[in-house]
C-alpha positions as CSV (number, residue, x, y, z in Angstrom):
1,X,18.9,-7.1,31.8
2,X,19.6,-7.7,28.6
3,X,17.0,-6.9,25.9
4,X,17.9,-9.2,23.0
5,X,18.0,-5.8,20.8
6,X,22.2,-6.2,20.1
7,X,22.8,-6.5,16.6
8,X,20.0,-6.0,15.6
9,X,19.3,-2.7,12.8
10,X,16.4,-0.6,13.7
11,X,14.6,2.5,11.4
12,X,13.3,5.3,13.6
13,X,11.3,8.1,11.3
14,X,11.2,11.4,12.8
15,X,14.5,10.6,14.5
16,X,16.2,14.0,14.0
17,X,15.2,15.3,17.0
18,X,12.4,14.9,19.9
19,X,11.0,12.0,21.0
20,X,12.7,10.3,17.8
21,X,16.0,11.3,18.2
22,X,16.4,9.9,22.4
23,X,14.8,6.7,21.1
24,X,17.3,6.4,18.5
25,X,20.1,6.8,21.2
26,X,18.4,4.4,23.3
27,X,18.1,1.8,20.9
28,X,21.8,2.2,20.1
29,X,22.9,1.7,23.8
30,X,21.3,-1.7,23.3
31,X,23.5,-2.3,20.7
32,X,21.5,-1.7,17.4
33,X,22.4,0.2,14.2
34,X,20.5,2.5,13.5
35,X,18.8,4.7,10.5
36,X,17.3,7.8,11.2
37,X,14.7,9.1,8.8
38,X,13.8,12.8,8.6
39,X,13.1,15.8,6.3
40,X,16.0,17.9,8.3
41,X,18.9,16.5,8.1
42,X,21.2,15.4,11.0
43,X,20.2,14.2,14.7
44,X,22.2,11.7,16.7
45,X,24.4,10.4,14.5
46,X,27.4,11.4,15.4
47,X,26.4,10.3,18.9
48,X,25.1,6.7,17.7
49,X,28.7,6.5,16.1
50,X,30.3,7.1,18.9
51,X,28.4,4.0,21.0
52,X,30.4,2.1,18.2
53,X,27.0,1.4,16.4
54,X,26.4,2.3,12.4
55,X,24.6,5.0,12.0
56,X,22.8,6.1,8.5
57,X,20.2,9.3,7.9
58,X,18.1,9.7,5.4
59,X,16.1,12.3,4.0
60,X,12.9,11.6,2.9
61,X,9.3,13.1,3.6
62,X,7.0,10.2,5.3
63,X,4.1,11.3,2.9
64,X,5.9,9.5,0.0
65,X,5.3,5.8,-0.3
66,X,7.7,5.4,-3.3
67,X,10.2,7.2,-0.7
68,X,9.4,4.7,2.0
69,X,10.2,1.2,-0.1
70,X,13.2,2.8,-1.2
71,X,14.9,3.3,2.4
72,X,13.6,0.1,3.7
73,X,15.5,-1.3,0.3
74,X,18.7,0.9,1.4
75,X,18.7,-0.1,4.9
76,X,18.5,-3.8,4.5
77,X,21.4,-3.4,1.9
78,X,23.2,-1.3,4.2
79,X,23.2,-3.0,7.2
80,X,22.1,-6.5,6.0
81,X,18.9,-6.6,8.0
82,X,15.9,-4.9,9.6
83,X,14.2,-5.8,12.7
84,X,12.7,-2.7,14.5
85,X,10.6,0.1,13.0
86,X,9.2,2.9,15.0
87,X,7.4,5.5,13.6
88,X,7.5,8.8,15.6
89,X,7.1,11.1,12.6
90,X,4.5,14.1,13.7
91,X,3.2,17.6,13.3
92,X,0.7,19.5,14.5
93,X,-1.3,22.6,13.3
94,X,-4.0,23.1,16.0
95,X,-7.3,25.3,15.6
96,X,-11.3,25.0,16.9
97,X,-13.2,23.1,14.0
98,X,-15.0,26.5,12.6
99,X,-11.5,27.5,12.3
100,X,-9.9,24.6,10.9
101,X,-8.9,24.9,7.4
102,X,-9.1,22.4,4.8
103,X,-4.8,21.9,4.5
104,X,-4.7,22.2,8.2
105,X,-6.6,18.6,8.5
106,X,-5.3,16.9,4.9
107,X,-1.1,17.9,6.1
108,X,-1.5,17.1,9.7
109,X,-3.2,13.3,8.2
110,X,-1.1,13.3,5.8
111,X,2.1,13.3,7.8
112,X,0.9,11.3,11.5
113,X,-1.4,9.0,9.6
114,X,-0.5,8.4,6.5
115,X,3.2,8.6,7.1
116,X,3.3,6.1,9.7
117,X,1.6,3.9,7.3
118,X,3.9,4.4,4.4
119,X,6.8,2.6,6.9
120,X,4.5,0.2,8.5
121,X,3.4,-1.5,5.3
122,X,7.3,-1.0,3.4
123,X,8.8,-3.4,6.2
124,X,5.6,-5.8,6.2
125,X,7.0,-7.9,3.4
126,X,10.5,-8.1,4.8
127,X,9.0,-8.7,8.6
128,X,6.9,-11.2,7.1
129,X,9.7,-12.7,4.8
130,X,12.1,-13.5,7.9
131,X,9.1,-14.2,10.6
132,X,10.0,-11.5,13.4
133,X,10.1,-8.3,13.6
134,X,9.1,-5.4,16.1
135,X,7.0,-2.0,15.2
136,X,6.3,0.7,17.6
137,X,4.3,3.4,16.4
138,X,3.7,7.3,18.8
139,X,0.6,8.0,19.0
140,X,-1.0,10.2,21.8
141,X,-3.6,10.5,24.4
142,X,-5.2,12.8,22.6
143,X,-6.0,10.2,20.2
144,X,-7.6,8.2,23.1
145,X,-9.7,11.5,24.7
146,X,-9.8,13.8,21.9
147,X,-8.5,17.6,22.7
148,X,-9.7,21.5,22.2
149,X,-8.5,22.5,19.0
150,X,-7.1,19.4,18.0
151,X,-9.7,17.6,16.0
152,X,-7.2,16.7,13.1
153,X,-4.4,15.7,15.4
154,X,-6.8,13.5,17.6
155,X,-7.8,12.1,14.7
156,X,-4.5,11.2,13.1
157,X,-3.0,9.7,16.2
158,X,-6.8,7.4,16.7
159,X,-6.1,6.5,13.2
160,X,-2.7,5.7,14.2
161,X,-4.2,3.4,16.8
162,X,-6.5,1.7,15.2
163,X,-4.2,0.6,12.2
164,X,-1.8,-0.7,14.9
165,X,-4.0,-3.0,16.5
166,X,-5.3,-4.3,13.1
167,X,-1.7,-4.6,12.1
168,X,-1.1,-6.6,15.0
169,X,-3.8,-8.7,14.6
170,X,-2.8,-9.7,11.0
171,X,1.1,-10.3,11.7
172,X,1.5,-11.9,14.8
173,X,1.3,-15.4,13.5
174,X,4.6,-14.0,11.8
175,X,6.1,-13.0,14.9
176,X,5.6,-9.1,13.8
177,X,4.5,-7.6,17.2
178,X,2.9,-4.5,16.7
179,X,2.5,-1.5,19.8
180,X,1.9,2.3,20.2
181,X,3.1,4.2,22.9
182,X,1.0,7.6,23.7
183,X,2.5,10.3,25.2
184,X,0.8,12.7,27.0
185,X,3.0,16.6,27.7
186,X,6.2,15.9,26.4
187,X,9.3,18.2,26.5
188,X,9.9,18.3,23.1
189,X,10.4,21.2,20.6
190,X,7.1,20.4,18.6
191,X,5.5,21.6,22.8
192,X,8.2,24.2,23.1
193,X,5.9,27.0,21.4
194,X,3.2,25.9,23.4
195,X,0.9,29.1,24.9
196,X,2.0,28.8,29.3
197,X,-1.7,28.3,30.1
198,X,-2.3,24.9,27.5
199,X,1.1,23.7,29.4
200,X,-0.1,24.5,32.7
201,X,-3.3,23.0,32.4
202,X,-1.4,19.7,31.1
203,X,0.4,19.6,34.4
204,X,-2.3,19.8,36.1
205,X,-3.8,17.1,34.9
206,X,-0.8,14.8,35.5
207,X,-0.9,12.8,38.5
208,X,3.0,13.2,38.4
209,X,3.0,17.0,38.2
210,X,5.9,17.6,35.6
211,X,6.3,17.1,31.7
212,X,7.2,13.4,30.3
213,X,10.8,13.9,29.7
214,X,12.0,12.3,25.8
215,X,14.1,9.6,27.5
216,X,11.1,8.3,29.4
217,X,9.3,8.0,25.8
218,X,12.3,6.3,24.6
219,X,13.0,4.1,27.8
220,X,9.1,2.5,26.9
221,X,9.4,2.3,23.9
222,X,12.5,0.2,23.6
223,X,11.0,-1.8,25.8
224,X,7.9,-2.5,23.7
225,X,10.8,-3.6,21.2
226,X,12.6,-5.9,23.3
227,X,12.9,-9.3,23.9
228,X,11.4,-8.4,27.7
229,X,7.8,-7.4,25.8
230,X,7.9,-10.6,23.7
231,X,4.3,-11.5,24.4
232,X,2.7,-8.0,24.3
233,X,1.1,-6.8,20.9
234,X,-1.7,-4.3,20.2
235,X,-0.7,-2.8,23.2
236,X,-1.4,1.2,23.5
237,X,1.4,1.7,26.3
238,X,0.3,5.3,27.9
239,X,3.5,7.5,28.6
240,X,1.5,10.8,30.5
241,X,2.8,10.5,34.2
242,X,-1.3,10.3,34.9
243,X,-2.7,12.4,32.2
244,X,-5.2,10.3,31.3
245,X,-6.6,8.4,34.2
């Protein structure tokens, strides 16, 4: 099938590794250039390259809005156009709410919330400008449920949620559609240092029985930014192999 994404330059934050770095992959096997935006350098690059696609990473912390306009400015310049954003920039820094410190809430915000934000409202003007345009922001469904020990991560991704769907409400008579995928266990090295008892209880809780592999992320989100999802916006697209039933 072919997903009308070839050709087409996409901006993936977070896309040095993770769920970030197999959707970059994926969206250069459909033939799109691609710009990977992280505070470590390196990621797929190499690999993008070598699909025959341009590849271009950036540096730059997601908390800085100046930072934001500027590499949306760089990548149209670069590559002469922008038509896909996704946003899968995240951290966590878990604790029970009489343990939760004050930075633990305002960096965790800061980065899932805020960050997102910073991208989503840089390419609004150019999206707007050239009436398309397809944004695909990770949330989780912990931002759906809520989770132990996660009140500033919940938060952050139902924040991430909610500006979606507002988002999508605003732009669509642009043709800017405007999704969220939510993972639920994901093999990624943000889960990696998880304790075994928090990842066995999140398998249990899976209809599937097994953690949501990144390409699986990356597969639905893709989609969400293909031609083939042309008529779905403010859609929360649940990725948890049953999680949250």
């Amino acid at each position: 099938m072919d997903l009308g994404l070839s050709g087409r330059a996409a901006l993936v934050t977070g896309g040095a590794s993770g769920i970030g770095a197999a959707t970059a992959l994926a969206l250069a096997r459909e033939g799109c250039d691609v710009t990977i935006v992280d505070r470590e350098a390196g990621g797929p690059l190499a690999a993008i390259e070598s699909l025959g696609r341009r590849a271009l990473g950036v540096q730059a912390d997601v908390r800085d809005p100046e930072r934001a306009d500027q590499v949306v400015h760089e990548v149209r310049a670069r590559f002469g156009r922008l038509d896909v954003l996704v946003c899968s920039a995240g951290i966590t820094a878990d604790a029970p709410s009489w343990r939760m410190t004050g930075p633990q809430w305002d960096e965790v915000l800061a980065v899932n919330l805020t960050g997102t934000w910073n991208y989503n409202r840089a390419v609004v003007g150019a999206f707007r400008e050239q009436h398309g345009g397809r944004i695909v922001n990770l949330a989780s469904i912990n931002g759906l449920r809520g989770k132990f020990g996660q009140a500033n991560y919940a938060a952050s991704k139902a924040g991430v949620i909610a500006m979606s769907k507002t988002l999508a409400r605003e732009l669509g008579r642009y043709d800017v559609r405007v999704n969220v995928v939510a993972p639920g266990l994901v093999s990624t090295p943000m889960t990696e240092g998880l304790p075994a008892e928090v990842i066995e209880a999140a398998l249990k809780e899976s209809a599937l029985g097994r953690p949501c592999a990144t390409e699986a992320c990356a597969d639905a989100i893709v989609f969400l930014c293909s031609d083939a999802a042309r008529h779905i916006t403010g859609a929360v697209l649940r990725v948890d192999g049953g999680q949250y039933m």
